[in-house]
Residue, then its C-alpha position, 0 to 999 in steps of 0.5 A: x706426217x699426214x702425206x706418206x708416198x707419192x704414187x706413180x704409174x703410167x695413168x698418174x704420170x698422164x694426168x701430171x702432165x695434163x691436168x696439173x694434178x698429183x697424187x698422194x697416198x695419206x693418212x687413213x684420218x686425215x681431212x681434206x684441209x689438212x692435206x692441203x695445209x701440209x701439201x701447201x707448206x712443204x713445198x710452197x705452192x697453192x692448190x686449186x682443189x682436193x677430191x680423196x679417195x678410199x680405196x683398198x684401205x688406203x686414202x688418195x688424194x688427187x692434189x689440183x695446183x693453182x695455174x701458177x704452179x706446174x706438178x710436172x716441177x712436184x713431180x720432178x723434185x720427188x723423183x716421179x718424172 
């Protein structure tokens, strides 16, 4: 399993609700498409783009959704919101 935790915190909430956008902590080696291959078929959505990040010997990726889907609806179903 390439996604381990969503992350939450008053910065990430924002962005959830103003630019359609989540924020997952992942695998160390995994690449962008299979990030969103797994994203994509686990919760039956389409993303728009995804930007990763190494930070703290952690990689985040910041998942952008299609304009059809809303990430406030991710959020929720995950316990976030």
């Amino acid at each position: 399993m390439i996604l381990q935790k969503i992350k939450s915190s008053e910065k990430i909430v924002r962005m959830i609700e103003s630019n359609n956008l989540v924020v997952f902590e992942v695998d160390l080696k995994a690449k962008k498409e299979d990030i969103k291959k797994e994203i994509e078929n686990l919760f039956n959505i389409k993303i728009k783009k995804i930007n990763t990040q190494i930070r703290k010997n952690k990689k985040l990726a910041y998942v952008k959704l299609n304009s059809q889907f809303r990430a406030i609806d991710i959020a929720n179903k995950l316990g976030v919101m």
